[in-house]
Each structure stands twice: as C-alpha cells, then as structure tokens.
N, CA, C and O atoms as a Maestro MAE file, in Angstrom:
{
 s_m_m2io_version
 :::
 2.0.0
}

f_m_ct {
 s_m_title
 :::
 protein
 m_atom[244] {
  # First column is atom index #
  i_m_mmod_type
  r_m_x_coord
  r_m_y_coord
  r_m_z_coord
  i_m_residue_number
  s_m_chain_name
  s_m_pdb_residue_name
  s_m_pdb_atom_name
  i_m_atomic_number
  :::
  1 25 292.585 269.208 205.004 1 A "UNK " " N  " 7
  2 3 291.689 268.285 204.357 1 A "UNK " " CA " 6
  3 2 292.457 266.985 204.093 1 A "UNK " " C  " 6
  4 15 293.507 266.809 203.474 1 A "UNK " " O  " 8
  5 25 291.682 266.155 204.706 2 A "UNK " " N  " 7
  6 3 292.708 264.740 204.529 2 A "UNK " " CA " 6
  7 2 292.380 264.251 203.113 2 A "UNK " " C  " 6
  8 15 291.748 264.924 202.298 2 A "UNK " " O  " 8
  9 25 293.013 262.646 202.823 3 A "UNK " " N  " 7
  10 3 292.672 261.930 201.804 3 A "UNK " " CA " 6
  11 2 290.848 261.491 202.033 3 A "UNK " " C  " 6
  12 15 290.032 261.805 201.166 3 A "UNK " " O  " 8
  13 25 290.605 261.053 202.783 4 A "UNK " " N  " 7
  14 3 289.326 260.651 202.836 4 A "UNK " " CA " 6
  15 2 288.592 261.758 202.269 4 A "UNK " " C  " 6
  16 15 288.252 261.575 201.101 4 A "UNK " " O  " 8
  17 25 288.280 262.787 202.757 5 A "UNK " " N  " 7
  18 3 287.791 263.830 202.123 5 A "UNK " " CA " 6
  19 2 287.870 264.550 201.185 5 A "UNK " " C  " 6
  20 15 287.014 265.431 201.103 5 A "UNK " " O  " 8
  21 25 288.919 264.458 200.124 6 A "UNK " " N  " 7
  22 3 289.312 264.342 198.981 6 A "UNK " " CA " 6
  23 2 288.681 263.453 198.096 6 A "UNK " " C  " 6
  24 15 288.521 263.773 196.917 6 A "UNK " " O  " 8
  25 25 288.207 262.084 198.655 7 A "UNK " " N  " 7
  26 3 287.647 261.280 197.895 7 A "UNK " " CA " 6
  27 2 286.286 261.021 198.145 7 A "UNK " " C  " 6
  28 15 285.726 260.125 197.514 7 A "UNK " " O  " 8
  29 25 285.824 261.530 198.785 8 A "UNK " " N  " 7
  30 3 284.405 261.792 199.071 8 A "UNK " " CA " 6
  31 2 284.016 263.313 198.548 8 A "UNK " " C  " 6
  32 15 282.852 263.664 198.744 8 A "UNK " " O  " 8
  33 25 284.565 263.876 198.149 9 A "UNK " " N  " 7
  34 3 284.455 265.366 197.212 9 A "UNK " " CA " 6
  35 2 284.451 264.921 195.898 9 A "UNK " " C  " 6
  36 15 283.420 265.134 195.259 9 A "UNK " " O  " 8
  37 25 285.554 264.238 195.241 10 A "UNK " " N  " 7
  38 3 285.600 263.180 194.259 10 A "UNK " " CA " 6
  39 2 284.314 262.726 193.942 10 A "UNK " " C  " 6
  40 15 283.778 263.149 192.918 10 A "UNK " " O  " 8
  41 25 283.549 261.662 194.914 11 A "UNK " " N  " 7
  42 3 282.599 261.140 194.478 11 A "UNK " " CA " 6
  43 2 282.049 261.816 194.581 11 A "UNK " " C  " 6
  44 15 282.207 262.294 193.457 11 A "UNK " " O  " 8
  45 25 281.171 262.638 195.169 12 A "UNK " " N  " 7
  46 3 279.970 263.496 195.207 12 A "UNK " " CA " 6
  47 2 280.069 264.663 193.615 12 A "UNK " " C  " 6
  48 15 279.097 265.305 193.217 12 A "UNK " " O  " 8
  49 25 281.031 264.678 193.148 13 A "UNK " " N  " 7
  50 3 281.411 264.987 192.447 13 A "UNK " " CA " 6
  51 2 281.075 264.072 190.827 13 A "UNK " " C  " 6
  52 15 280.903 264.630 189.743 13 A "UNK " " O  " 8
  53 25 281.061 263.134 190.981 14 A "UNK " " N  " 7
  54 3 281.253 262.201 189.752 14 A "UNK " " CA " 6
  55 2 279.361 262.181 189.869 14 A "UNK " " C  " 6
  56 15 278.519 262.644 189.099 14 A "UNK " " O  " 8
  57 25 279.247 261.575 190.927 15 A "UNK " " N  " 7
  58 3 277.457 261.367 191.377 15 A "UNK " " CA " 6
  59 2 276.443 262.373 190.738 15 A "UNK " " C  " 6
  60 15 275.449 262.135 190.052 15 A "UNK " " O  " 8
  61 25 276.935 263.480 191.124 16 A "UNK " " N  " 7
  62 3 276.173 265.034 190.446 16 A "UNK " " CA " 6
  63 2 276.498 264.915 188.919 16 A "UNK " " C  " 6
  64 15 275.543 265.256 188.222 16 A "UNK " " O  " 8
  65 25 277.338 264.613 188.396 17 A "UNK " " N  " 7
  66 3 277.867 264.838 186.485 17 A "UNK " " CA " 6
  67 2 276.973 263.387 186.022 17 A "UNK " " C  " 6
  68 15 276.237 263.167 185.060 17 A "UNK " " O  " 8
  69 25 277.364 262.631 187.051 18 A "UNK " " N  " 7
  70 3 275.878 261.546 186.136 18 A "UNK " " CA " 6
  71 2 274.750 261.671 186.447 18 A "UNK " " C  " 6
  72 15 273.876 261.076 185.816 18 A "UNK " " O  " 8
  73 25 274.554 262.208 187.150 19 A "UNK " " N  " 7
  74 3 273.094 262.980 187.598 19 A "UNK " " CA " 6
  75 2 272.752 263.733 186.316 19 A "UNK " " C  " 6
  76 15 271.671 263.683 185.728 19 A "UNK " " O  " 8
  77 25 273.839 264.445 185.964 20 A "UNK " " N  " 7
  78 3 273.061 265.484 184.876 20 A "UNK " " CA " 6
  79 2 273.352 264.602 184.154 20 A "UNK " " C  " 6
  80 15 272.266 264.034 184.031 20 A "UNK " " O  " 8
  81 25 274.343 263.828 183.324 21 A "UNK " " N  " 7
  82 3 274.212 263.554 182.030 21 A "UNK " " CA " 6
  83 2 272.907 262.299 181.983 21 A "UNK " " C  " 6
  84 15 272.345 262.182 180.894 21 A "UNK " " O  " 8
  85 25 272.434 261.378 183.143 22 A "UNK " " N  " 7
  86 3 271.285 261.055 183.144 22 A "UNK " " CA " 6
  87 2 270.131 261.549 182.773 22 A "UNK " " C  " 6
  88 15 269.374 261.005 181.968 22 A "UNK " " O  " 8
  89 25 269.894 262.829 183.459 23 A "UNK " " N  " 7
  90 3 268.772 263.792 182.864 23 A "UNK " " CA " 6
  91 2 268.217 264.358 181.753 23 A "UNK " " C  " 6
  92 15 267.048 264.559 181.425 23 A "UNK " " O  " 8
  93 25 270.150 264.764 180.798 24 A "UNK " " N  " 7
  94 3 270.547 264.862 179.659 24 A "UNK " " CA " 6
  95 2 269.936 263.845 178.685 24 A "UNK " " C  " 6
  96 15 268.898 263.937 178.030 24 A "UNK " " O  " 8
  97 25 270.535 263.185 178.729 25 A "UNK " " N  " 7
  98 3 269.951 261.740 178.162 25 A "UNK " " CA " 6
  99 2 268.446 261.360 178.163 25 A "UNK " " C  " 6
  100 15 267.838 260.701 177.319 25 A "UNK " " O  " 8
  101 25 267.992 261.922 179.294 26 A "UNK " " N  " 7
  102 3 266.525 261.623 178.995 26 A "UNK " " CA " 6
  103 2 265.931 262.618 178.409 26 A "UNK " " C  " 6
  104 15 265.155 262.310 177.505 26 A "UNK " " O  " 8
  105 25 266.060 263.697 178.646 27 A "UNK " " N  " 7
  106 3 265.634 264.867 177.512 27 A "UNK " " CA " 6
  107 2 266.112 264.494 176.544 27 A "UNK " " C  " 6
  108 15 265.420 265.035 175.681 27 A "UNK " " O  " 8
  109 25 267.026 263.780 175.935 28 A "UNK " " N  " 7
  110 3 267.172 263.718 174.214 28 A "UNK " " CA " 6
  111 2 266.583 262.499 173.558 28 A "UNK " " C  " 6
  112 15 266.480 262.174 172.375 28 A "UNK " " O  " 8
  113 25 266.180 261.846 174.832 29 A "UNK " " N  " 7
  114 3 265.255 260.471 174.381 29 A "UNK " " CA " 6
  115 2 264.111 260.960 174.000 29 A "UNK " " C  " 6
  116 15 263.604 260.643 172.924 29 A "UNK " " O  " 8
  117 25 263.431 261.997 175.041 30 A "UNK " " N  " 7
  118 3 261.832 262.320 174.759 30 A "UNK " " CA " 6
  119 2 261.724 263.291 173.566 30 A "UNK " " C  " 6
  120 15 260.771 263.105 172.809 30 A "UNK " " O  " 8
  121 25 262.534 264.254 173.309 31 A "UNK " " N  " 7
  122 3 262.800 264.832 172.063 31 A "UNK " " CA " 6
  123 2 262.660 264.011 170.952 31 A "UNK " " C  " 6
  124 15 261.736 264.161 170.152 31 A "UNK " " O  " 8
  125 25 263.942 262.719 170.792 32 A "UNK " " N  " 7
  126 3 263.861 261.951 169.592 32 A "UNK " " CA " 6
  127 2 262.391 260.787 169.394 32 A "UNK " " C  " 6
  128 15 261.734 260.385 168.433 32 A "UNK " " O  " 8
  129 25 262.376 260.614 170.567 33 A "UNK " " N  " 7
  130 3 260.657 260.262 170.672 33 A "UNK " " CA " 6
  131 2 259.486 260.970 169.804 33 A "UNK " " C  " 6
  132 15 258.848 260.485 168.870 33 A "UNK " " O  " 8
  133 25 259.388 262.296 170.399 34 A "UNK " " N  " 7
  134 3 258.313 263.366 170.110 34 A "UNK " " CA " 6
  135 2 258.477 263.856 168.779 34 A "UNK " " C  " 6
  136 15 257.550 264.463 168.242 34 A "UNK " " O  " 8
  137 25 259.767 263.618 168.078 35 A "UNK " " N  " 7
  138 3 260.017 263.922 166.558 35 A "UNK " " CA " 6
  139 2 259.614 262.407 165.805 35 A "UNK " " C  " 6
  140 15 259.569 262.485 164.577 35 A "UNK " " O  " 8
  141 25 259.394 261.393 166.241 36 A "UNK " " N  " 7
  142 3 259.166 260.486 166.126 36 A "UNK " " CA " 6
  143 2 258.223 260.385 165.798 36 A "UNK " " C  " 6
  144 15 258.018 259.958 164.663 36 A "UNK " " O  " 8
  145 25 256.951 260.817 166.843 37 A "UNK " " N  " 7
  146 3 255.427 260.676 166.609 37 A "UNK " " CA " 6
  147 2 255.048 261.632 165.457 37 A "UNK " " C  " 6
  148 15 254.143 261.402 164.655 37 A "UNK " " O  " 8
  149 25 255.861 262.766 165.457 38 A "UNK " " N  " 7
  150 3 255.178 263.634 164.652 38 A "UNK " " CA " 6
  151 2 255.391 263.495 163.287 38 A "UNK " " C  " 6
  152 15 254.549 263.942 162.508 38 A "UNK " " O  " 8
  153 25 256.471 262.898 162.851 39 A "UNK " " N  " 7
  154 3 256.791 262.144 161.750 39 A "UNK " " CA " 6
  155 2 255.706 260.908 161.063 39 A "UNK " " C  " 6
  156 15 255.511 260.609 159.885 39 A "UNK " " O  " 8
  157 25 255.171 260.407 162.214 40 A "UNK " " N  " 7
  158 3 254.652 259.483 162.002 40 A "UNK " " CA " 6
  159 2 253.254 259.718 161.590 40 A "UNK " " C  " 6
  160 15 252.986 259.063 160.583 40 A "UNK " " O  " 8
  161 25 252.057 260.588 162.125 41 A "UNK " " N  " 7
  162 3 251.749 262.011 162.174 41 A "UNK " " CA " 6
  163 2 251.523 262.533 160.789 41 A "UNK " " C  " 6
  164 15 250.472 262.561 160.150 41 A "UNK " " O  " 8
  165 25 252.821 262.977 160.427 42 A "UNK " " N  " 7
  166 3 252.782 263.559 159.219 42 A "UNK " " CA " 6
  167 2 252.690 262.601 157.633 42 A "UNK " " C  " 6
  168 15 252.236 263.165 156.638 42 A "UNK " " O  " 8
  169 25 253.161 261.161 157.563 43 A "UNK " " N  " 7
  170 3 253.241 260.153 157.022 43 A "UNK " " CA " 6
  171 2 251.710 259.616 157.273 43 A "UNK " " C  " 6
  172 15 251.265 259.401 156.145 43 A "UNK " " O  " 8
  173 25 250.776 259.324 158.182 44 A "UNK " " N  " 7
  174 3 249.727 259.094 158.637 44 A "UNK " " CA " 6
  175 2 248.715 260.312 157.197 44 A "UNK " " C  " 6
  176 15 248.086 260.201 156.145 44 A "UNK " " O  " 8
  177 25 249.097 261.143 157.977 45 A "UNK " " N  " 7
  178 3 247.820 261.980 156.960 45 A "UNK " " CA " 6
  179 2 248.201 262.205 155.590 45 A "UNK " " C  " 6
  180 15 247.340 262.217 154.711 45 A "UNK " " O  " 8
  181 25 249.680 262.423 155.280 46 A "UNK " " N  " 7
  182 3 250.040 261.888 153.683 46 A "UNK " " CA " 6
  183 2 249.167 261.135 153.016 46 A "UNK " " C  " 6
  184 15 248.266 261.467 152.246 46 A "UNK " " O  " 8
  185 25 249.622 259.793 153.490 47 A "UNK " " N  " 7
  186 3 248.690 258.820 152.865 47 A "UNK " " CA " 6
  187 2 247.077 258.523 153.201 47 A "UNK " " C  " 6
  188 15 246.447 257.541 152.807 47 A "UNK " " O  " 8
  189 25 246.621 259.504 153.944 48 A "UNK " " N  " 7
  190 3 245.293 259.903 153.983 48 A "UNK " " CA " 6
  191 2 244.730 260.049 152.946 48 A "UNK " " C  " 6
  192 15 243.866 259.511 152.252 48 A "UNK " " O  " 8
  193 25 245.513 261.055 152.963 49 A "UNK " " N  " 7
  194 3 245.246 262.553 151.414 49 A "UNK " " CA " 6
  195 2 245.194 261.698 150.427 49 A "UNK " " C  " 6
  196 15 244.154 261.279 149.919 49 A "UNK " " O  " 8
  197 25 246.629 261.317 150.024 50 A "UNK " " N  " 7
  198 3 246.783 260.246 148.509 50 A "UNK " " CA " 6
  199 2 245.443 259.070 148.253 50 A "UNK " " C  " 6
  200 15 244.989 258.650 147.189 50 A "UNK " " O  " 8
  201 25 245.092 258.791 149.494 51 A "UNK " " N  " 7
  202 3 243.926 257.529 149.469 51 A "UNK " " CA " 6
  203 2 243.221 258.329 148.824 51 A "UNK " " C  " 6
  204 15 242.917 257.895 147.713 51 A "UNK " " O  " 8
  205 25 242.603 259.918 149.211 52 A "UNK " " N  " 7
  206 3 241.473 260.094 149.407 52 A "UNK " " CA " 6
  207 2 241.462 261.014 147.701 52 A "UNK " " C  " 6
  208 15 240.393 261.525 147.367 52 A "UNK " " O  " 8
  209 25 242.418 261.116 146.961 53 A "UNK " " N  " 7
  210 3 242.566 261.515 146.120 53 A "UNK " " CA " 6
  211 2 242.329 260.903 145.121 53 A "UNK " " C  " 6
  212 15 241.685 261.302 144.151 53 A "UNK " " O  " 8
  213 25 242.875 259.788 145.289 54 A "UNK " " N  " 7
  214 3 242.691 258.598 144.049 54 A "UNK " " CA " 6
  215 2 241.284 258.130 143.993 54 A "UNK " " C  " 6
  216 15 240.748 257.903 142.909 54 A "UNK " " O  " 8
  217 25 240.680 257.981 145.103 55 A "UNK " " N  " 7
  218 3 239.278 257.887 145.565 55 A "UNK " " CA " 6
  219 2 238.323 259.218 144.850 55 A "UNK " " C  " 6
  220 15 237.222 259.016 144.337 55 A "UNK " " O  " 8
  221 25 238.959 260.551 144.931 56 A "UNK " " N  " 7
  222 3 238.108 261.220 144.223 56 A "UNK " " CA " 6
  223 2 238.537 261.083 142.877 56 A "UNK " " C  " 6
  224 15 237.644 261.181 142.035 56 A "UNK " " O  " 8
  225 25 239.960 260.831 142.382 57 A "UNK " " N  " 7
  226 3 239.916 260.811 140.883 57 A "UNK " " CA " 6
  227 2 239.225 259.262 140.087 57 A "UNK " " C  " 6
  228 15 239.147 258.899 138.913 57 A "UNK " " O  " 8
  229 25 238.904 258.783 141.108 58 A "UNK " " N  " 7
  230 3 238.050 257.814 140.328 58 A "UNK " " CA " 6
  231 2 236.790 257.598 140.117 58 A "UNK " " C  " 6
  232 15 236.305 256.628 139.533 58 A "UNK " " O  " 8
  233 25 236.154 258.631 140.658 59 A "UNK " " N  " 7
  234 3 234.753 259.347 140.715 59 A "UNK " " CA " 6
  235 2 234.672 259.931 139.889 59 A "UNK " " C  " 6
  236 15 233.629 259.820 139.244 59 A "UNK " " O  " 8
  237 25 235.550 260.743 139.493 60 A "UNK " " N  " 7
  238 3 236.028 261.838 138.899 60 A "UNK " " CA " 6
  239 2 235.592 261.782 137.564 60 A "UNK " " C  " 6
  240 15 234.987 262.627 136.903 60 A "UNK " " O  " 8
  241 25 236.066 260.449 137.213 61 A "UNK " " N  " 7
  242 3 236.037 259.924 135.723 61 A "UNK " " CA " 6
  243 2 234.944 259.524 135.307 61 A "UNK " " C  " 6
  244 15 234.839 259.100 134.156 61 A "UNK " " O  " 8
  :::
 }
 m_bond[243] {
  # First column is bond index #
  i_m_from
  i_m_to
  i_m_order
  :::
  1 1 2 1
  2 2 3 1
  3 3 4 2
  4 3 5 1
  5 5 6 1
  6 6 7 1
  7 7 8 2
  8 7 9 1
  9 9 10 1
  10 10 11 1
  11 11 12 2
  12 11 13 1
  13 13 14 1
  14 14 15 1
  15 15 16 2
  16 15 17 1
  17 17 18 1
  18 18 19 1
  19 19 20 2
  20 19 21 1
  21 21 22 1
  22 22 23 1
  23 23 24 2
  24 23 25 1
  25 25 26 1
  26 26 27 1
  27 27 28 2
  28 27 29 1
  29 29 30 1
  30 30 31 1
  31 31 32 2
  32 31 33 1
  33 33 34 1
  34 34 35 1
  35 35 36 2
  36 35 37 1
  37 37 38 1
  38 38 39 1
  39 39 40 2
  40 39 41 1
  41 41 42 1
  42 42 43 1
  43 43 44 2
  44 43 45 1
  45 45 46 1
  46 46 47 1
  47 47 48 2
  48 47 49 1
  49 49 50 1
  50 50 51 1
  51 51 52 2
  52 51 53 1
  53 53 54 1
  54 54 55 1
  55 55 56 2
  56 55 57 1
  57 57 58 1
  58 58 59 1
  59 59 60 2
  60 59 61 1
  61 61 62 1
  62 62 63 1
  63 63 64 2
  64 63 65 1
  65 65 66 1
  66 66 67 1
  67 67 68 2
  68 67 69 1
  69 69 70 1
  70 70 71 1
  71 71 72 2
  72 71 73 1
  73 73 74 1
  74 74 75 1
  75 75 76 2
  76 75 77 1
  77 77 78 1
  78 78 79 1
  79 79 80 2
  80 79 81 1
  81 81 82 1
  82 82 83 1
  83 83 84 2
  84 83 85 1
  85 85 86 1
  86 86 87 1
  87 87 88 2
  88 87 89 1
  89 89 90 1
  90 90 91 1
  91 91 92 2
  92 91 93 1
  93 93 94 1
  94 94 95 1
  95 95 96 2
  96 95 97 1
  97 97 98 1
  98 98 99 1
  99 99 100 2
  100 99 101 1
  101 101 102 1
  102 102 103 1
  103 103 104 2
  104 103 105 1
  105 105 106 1
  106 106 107 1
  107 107 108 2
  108 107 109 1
  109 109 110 1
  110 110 111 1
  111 111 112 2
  112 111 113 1
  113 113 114 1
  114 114 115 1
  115 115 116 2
  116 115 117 1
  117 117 118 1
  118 118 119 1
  119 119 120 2
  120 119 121 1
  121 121 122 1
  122 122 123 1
  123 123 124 2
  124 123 125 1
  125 125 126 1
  126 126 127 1
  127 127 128 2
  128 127 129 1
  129 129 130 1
  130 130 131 1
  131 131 132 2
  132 131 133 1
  133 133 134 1
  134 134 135 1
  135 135 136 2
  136 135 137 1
  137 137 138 1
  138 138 139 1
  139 139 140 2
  140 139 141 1
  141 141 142 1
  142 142 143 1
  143 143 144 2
  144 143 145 1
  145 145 146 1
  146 146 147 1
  147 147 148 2
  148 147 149 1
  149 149 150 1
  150 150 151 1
  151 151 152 2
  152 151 153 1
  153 153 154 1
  154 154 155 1
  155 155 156 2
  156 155 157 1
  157 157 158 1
  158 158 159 1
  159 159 160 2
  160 159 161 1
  161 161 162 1
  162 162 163 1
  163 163 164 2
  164 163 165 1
  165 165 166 1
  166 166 167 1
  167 167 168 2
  168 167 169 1
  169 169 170 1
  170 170 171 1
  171 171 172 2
  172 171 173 1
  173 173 174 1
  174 174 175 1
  175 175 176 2
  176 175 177 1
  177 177 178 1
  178 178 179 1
  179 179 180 2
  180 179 181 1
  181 181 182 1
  182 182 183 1
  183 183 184 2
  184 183 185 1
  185 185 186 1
  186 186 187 1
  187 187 188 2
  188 187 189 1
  189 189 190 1
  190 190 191 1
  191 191 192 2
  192 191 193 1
  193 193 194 1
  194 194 195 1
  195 195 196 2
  196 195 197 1
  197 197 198 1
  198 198 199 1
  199 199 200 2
  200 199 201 1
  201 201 202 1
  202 202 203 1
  203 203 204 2
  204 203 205 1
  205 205 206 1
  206 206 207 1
  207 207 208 2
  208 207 209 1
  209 209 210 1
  210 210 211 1
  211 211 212 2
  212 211 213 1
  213 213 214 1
  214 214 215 1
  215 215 216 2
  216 215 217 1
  217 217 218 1
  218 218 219 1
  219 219 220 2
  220 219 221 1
  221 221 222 1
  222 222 223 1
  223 223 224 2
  224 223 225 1
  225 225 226 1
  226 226 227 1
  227 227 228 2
  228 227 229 1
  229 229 230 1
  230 230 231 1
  231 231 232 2
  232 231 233 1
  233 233 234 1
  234 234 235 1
  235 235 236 2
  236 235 237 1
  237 237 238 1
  238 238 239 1
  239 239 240 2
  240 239 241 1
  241 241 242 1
  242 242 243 1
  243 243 244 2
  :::
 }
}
C-alpha cells in the first residue's frame, strides 16, 4: 500500500466522521427545536388558564 493510498483511506475516513457528526448535529438541533415548541405549548396554555381564571373570578364576585 503506497502513500497515496494511505491518504485517500485518510480522507474517506475523515469524510464519513463528518458525515456522522453532521447528522449528529442535526438530530440535536431538531430535538432542541421540538423541546422548544413544546415549551412554548406549555407557556401558551398556562396563560390561557390564568386569563381564563381571573375572567371567571370576576364573574365570580
């Protein structure tokens, strides 16, 4: 096995590990994304509720 082919094993080598850590990376984007919405989601109908509370306690009275 010469040098050339040593360094073309090399690269094909480096090519595939950023391949995955590319992929990697995008799975932890859409994750921190999707915890994102649901957060948002959950803050959304919070202050639903609280509106809709104060709204009945002022009926209430």
């Amino acid at each position: 096995m010469g040098m050339a082919d040593q360094f073309k094993d090399k690269a094909e080598q480096l090519k595939e590990q950023a391949r995955q850590a590319k992929g990697k990376a995008k799975n932890e984007a859409s994750e921190r994304a999707a915890q994102g919405r649901d957060r948002s989601q959950d803050e959304t109908q919070r202050a639903q509720q609280e509106a809709q509370d104060r709204f009945d306690q002022d009926y209430d009275a």
